[in-house]
C-alpha positions as CSV (number, residue, x, y, z in Angstrom):
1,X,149.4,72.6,32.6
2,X,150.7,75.7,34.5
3,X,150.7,79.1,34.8
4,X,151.4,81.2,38.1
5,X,147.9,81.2,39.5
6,X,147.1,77.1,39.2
7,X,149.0,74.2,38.3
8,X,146.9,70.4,37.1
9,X,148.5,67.4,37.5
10,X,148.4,63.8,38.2
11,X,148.7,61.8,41.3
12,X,148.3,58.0,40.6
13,X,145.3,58.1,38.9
14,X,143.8,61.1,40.3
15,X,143.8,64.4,38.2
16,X,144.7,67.5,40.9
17,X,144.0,70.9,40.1
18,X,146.2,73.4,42.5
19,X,144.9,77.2,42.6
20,X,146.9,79.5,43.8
21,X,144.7,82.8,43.9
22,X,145.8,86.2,46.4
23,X,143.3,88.1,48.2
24,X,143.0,90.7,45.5
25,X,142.4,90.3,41.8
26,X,141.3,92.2,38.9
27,X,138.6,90.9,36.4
28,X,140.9,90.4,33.6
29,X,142.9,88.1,35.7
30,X,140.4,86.3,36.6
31,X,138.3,86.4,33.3
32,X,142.2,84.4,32.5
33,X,142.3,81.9,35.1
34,X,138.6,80.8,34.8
35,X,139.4,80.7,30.8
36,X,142.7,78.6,31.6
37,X,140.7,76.1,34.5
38,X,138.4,75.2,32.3
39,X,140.2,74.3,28.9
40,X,142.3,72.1,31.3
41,X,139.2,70.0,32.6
42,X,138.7,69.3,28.2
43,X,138.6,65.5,27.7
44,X,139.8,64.8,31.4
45,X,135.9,65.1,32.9
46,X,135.4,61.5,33.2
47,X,138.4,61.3,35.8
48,X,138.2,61.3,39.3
49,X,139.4,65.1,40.4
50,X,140.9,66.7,43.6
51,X,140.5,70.3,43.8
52,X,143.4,71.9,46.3
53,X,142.3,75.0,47.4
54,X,145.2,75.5,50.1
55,X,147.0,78.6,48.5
56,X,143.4,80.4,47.9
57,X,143.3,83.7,49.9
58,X,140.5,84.9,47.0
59,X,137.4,83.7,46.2
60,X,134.8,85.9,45.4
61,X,131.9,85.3,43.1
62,X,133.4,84.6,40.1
63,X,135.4,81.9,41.5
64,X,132.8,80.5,43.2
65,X,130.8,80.6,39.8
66,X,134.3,78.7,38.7
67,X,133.9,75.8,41.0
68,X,130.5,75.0,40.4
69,X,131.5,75.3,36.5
70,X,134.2,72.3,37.6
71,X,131.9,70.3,39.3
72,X,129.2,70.6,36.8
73,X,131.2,69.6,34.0
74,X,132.5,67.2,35.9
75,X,129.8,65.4,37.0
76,X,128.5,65.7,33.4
77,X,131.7,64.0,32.0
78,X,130.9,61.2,34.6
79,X,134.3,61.8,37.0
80,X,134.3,62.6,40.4
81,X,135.7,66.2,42.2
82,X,136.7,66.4,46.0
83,X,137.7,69.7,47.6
84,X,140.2,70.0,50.3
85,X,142.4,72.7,51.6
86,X,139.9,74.9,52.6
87,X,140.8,77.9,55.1
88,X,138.3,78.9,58.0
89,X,137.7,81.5,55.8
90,X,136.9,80.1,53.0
91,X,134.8,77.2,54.6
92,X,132.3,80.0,56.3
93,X,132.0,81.7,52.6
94,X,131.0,78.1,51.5
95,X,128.4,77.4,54.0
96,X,127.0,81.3,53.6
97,X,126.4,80.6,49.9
98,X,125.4,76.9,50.3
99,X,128.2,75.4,48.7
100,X,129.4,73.1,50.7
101,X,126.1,70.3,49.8
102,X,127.2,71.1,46.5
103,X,130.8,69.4,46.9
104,X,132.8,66.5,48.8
105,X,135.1,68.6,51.0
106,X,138.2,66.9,53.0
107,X,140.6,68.7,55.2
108,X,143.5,67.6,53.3
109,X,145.1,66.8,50.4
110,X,145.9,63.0,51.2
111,X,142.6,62.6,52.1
112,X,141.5,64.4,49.1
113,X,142.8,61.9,47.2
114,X,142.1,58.7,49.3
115,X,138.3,59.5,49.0
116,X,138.7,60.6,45.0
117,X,141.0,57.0,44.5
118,X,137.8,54.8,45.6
């Protein structure tokens, strides 16, 4: 599936879920993307998942409510997630909130998927 703001697809036998957010939104946008996110995690939970979060310049509280969503359904469906990609920026907004005990976090997206593969 893909639309302009995130792309899923499927690297051996890991499902990868590209956004691609700008620093600026509005809530209808958004409202979209989390909409869109999620019907693309239906029936696909129980699969191991890589999260790229490389083209992410946004992420303000409704996305982060959008990746714990993902993790939680994940985890519930029995798969796996892995974050990588994840600006300085974007790494100090995880630690202020927490998030980063919450999540498996590599620095890149073959690692990503090396640790999400096992």
């Amino acid at each position: 599936m893909i639309s302009n703001r995130f792309e899923v697809s499927q690297e051996e036998t890991v499902q990868v879920l590209r956004l691609a957010l700008p620093d600026q939104m509005d809530g209808m946008e958004i409202d979209t993307i989390i909409d869109s996110v999620l019907r693309s995690l239906e029936g696909k939970s129980q699969n191991s998942w890589v999260l790229d979060l490389s083209d992410v310049a946004y992420m303000g509280s409704s996305m982060l409510g959008l990746m714990v969503n993902i993790r939680e359904r994940i985890r519930q469906g029995g798969g796996s997630l892995v974050l990588c990609g994840l600006s300085t920026q974007l790494m100090r907004i995880f630690q202020t909130c927490c998030l980063e005990r919450l999540f498996r976090i590599a620095k890149t997206r073959p690692e990503a998927l090396a640790i999400a593969s096992r």
